[in-house]
Every structure is written in structure tokens, then in C-alpha cells.
C-alpha positions, -999 to +999 in steps of 0.1 A: +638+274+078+654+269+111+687+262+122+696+258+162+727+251+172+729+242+210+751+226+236+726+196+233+725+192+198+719+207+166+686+204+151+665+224+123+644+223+098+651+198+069+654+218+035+667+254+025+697+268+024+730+266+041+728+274+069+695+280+077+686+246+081+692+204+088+705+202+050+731+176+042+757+202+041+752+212+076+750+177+085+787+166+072+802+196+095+781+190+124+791+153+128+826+160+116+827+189+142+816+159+166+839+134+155+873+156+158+861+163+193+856+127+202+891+121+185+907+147+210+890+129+244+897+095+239+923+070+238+904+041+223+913+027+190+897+020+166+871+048+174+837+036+177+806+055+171+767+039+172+738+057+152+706+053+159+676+071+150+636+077+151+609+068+123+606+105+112+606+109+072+638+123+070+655+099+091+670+080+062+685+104+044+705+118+072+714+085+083+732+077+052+750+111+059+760+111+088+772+074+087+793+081+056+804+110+073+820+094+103+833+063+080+854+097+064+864+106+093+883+073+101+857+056+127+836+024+127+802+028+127+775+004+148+739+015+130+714+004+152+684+012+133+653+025+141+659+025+182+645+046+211+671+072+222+672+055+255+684+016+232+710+044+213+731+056+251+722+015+261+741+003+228+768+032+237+777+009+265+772-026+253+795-012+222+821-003+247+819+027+213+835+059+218+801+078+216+773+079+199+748+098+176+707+098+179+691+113+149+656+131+163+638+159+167+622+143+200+588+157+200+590+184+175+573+182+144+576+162+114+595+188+093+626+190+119+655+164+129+682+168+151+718+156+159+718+145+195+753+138+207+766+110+228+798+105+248+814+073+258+792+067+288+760+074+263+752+104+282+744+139+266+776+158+261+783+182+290+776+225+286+819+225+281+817+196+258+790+210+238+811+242+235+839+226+221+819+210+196+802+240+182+837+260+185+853+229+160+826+231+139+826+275+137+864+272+128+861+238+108+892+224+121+888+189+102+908+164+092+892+135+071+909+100+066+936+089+047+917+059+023+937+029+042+918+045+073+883+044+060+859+031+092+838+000+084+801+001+091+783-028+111+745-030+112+729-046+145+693-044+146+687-064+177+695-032+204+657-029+210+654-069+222+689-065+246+669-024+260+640-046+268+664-075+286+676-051+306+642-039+317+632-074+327+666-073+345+657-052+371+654-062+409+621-036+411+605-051+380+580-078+386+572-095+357+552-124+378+530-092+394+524-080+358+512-108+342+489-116+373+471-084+372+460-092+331+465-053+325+448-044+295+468-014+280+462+010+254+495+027+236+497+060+215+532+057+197+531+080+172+539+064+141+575+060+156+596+040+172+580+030+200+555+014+180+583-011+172+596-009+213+565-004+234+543-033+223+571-057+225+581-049+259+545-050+271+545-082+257+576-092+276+560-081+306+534-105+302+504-082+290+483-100+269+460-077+258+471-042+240+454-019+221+477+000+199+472+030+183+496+049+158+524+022+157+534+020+122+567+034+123+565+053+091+574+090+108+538+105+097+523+117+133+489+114+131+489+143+158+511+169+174+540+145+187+544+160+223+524+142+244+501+172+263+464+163+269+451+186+242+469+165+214+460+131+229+422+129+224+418+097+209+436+076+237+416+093+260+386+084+239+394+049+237+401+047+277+368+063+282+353+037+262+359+005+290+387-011+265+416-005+288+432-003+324+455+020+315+471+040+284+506+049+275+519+078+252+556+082+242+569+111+219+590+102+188+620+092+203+606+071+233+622+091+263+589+110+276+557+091+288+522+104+294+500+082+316+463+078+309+440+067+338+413+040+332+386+069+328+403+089+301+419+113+325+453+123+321+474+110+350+495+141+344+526+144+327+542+154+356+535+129+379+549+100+361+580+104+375+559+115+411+546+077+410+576+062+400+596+077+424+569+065+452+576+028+442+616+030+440+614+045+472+597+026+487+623-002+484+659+015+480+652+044+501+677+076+491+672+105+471+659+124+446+664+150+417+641+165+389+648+201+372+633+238+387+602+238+365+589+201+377+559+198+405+569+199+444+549+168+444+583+150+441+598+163+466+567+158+489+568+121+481+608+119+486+603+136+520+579+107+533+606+083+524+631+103+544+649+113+515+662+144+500+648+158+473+669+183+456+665+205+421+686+211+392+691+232+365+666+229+334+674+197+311+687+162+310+723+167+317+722+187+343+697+165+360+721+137+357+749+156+374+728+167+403+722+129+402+751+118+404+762+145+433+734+139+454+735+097+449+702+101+440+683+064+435+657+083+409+653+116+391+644+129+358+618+155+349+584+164+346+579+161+311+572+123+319+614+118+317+623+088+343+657+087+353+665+053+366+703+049+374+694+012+378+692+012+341+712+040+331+716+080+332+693+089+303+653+093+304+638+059+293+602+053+294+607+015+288+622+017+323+592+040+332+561+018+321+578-011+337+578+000+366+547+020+369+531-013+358+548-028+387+536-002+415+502-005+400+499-040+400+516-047+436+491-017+449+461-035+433+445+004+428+431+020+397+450+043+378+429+070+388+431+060+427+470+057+425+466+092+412+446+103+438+471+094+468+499+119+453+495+156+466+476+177+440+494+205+421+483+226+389+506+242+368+505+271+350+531+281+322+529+316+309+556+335+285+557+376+279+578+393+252+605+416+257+625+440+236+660+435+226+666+465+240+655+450+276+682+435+295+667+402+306+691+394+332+688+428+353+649+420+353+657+384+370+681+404+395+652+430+401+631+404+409+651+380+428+651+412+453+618+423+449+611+385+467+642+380+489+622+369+517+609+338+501+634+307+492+650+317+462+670+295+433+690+309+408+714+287+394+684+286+365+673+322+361+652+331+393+625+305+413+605+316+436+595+292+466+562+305+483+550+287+512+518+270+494+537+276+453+565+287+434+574+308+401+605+299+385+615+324+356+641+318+331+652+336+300+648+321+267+680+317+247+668+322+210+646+351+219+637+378+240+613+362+263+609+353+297+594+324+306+570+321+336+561+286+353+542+286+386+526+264+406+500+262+433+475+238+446+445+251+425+449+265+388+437+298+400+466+301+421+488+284+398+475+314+372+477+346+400+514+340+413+523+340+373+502+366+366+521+388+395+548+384+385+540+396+351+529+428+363+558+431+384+579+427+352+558+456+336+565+478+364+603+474+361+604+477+321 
């Protein structure tokens, strides 16, 4: 059983003990933990909190408890449902709620759930805020109701309908374009949510023809939920097979999106946000962001619009900050995230299949021919074990000056700029690990400039 508590959440493994996993003991101090902070940052009265959560099997059961939970803790309480985590920070705002909670494990698998926390603006909690929350919850510093002070619980089940209005809302969304080009389009959703979401916004879009696999939102993934090309055989299958223009693959919670080219090719995880990026450019020139571990390719593409392309720290909130700082018009990461501040602050791949449906119809390519006009990178991800003994931090020092003649980041561990690649390193924080990303313009390179590094590790342990 597995318990991990984090600045971005708390998720685990459902069962076992006390402590050692997402049991409903764990649960009631976690969200308590969450709701004395929220009490402590904001003014609003009566506090407001929206739940919303994926189709995994356990989903119900800590629904009930962490909505009875915050109704103990004095707050009203907006269930939403089964929802995307992008509809959950969307209802955030529509709520005017003082935060919000969505119950997923994202694209783990089916034995784990996770509390992700919300604030006001439905963002992700900041690294301080986080803190603070996992500091209440170590020292259990509660204070429950008073029974005249009980919250009351609203249900609203129609947040998926108003996340798709506001797709249809946007200036760089061309339904008309769309619905002209008679995509056909093949979806992989997982058994999740998004088999509720996706078809219903590609129907809104005017796509008449969609071929759906795994959209019974019953939480039983017929395959490993994180969409990488070796779990994603059968959409490739079906592409390969004439029955579609393009195919679609979201993870549980809807945030990530995996392209499929008309061929069964994988368009590659990492360039949905590339192509995206290409179109939104292309009519509000600005800027850029994605993390330290996503392909140069974006930055290529923002440097031919005359923008600035410029790289954050390793996950979502500190993407969105860099955002924000920079006024960048589009960012995310290359996990297929699509940051569209358009829309909102959160990755949302209803926003992302609109408009890569857009771009692909106003460009009148294949999939595979879009592809093809986007600088080609291969990635290579590589991890080596380390003692406890080993100080993992004097290792990144060692070899931020071993290569102090190259480009160097560090606010993320240590990357590496080459002039035709880069290595970014980063320390694992549950384990003694490194973690090695490169890439290069062939996978050979891709695999060499990791694999020197490696060796370069060895010398110094």
C-alpha cells in the first residue's frame, strides 16, 4: 500500500492501513487539513468548495467522504459529478467557490486515487500553499462545526455542457471550419470521464462521425491509463484500418491528450502542445512556456513567430507561474497538457482537440503531413539508482561543472543545452534516483548524451 503526500496532492493506494494508504481515515484529515487552510486565506462567507471527480471504482466512496467531510467542517458543497479535472477548476470560477477538490489518480492505475487541491482561482495550490496544508494536517489543528453551521450540499451535473460552451466560445475555435472538413475521429477514453466529455464536444464541433472506443465510464481501464504508444495499440489498429482521419486519447481525468495520425502513427505526445502552439501563434502572436523535460520543438516553433519561448520548473503550477510572468499566450507540457489562458490556467484537452481540429482543418493537411512540418526530435528517458548514502545534490553540482561551458538550467535539478540536444537531470523525491531525460534529433543521440551522462555519474560515485 502507498501513501504520497505532496505539495500537489495526496494520493495512494485505496485499502490498508492507516497510514499507508487512500483509506477513509486518511481521507477525513486530508480534506479537513485542506479546509482549515482555505478557512485561514479567505474572506468569503459562506465558504464554498466544488468536488468533482473521475470514473475510477473507488471514486464513490471517497466522494461521499470527502463531501461529508467538508459539510463538518462548516462549508457548502457544489458536487459536480463525474467531470474532467479541467470542468472541476472551470466550475471553481463559475461557483465564485472558495476552492475546490478533484478526486483522481490522473493516469495511474486503477487501484490508486488522489486528492487534488484547488484554490479560489481553480488553480493547483502553490509549493507554500501545499506546505501549509500538509503542516495542518501533520499537527491536526481542526476545528469541525458547531451543528447550526453544518454546510449544505448542492448537486450540479450540467459543468461538462457549460466546459464545452466555453470551448465553442473561443475566438481561435472554428466550429464552421470543423464541420466542413467532415473529420472522422476515433477516441480512446478509457472507461472514464472523457467518454462522457469527449464525444459530446466532438459533437458540438460538428463531427459527425466518431468512433469510440473505451467510453463507458465505469473506471475499469481496459489498458494502462497513461497514454504512451506502447499502451495504445488498438486506436492505432483502428486508424491503420482507413476508419478515421484522426484519433484522440485522454488519460482518466481528461487533462493529457495523445494524437493519432490517420496511419496509426503516434503524432507524439509531445507535440500536441508543439502544433497547438503553431496555430495560437499564428494569430495572437506572444509567448511561450512548457517545463525543462518538454521537446525544443516548442521553442523552435515560438521563435518563427517571433516569440519567446521560455522554460519552467517540472509540473503544472509552476508552468502557470512562468505563464503568467512571461504573459505567455500558450504553454503547458509535453505530456500532451495544453495550457490555454484563453480558457483558463489548467491543462485541458477539450481546449486542446478544439483547436488542433481547428489548425488541421484551416491547413487542409493530413495528420501525418501536419506532423511532418514541425522539427523532428526523439526523446530518450533513462533513470539509474543511487544509494542513500549518495548525496544526490553534490552529484547535480558535480555535473553542472563538469558541463559549464554549455547553457545550463538549474532552477529544476541540472539541464544541459547542447548545441544539437539537451539532458536535463532531476532528483526523484521519494527515492534515491536520478532521473535522466535527453534529447537529440535522432534516438541514437537522444540515447548517447543520456548514456554520458550516466557514466559520468559512475565516475563521480
Amino acid at each position: 500500500m502507498t501513501l504520497i503526500k505532496s505539495i500537489s496532492g495526496i494520493r495512494g493506494t485505496i485499502g490498508g492501513k492507516t497510514g499507508d494508504g487512500l483509506n477513509p481515515l486518511d481521507i477525513v484529515k486530508f480534506t479537513t487539513a485542506y479546509a482549515t487552510w482555505v478557512k485561514r486565506h479567505t474572506q468569503q462567507r459562506p465558504l464554498k468548495v466544488v468536488v468533482g471527480r473521475d470514473a475510477r471504482i473507488s471514486g464513490e466512496m471517497v466522494n461521499h467522504v470527502v463531501i461529508g467531510t467538508l459539510l463538518g467542517m462548516g462549508f457548502d458543497v457544489v458536487n459536480i459529478g463525474l467531470a474532467t479535472t479541467p470542468t472541476t477548476e472551470l466550475a471553481v470560477t463559475m461557483e465564485s467557490a472558495s476552492g475546490g477538490i478533484i478526486l483522481t489518480a490522473s493516469h495511474n492505475p486503477k487501484q490508486w486515487n488522489a486528492l487534488k487541491l484547488l484554490n479560489e482561482k481553480g488553480e493547483f495550490l502553490s509549493a507554500k500553499d501545499g506546505e501549509e496544508v500538509l503542516q495542518i494536517a501533520e499537527s491536526q489543528d481542526f476545528e469541525f462545526a458547531e451543528v447550526d453551521e453544518i454546510g449544505k450540499l448542492t448537486e450540479d451535473f450540467t459543468y461538462t455542457q457549460k466546459h464545452i460552451e466555453s470551448v465553442l466560445a473561443l475566438d481561435l475555435v472554428d466550429v464552421e471550419a470543423i464541420y466542413k472538413a467532415d473529420f472522422k475521429v476515433a477516441v480512446d477514453c478509457v472507461n472514464s470521464v472523457g467518454g462522457i466529455a469527449i464525444p459530446e464536444l466532438l459533437s458540438n464541433l460538428g463531427v459527425n462521425s466518431v468512433e469510440k472506443l473505451y467510453c463507458t465510464p465505469d473506471g475499469h481501464f481496459p489498458h494502462n491509463p497513461e497514454p504512451l504508444p506502447e499502451h495504445l495499440t488498438a486506436i492505432s489498429d483502428l486508424l491503420k484500418s482507413g476508419k478515421a482521419d484522426v484519433g484522440f486519447v485522454v488519460d482518466p481525468d481528461v487533462d493529457r491528450l495523445a494524437i493519432i495520425c490517420e496511419d496509426g502513427t503516434m503524432f507524439g505526445e509531445e507535440y500536441t502542445l508543439v502544433s497547438v502552439a503553431d496555430y495560437v501563434l499564428s494569430n495572437t502572436p506572444g509567448n511561450t512556456v512548457s517545463n525543462m523535460s518538454s521537446t525544443r520543438a516548442l521553442r523552435d516553433v515560438t521563435q518563427q513567430h517571433d516569440g519567446v519561448y521560455t522554460a519552467s520548473a517540472v509540473g503544472e503550477v509552476n508552468v502557470v507561474t512562468k505563464m503568467k510572468e512571461t504573459n505567455a499566450v500558450i504553454g503547458g507540457e509535453g505530456n500532451g497538457g495544453v495550457i490555454y489562458p484563453a480558457s483558463h490556467y489548467g491543462r485541458d484537452a477539450l481546449v486542446g482537440i478544439a483547436l488542433f481540429l481547428t489548425h488541421l482543418a484551416k491547413t487542409g493537411k493530413k495528420v501525418s503531413e501536419l506532423r511532418a512540418t514541425y522539427p523532428s526530435y526523439f526523446m530518450g528517458k533513462k533513470r539509474m539508482e543511487l544509494t542513500p548514502a549518495i548525496n544526490v545534490d553534490e552529484v547535480l553540482v558535480a555535473i553542472k561543472t563538469k558541463y559549464a561551458q554549455y547553457d545550463i538550467n538549474d532552477i529544476d535539478g541540472v539541464k544541459i543545452d547542447f548545441p544539437e540536444g539537451w539532458v536535463h537531470l532531476r532528483k526523484s523525491n521519494t527515492e534515491p534516483i536520478i532521473r535522466i531525460y535527453s534529447e537529440a534529433k535522432s534516438p541514437a543521440e537522444a540515447d548517447r548524451l543520456g548514456e554520458e551522462i550516466i557514466a559520468e555519474i559512475k565516475k563521480l560515485i
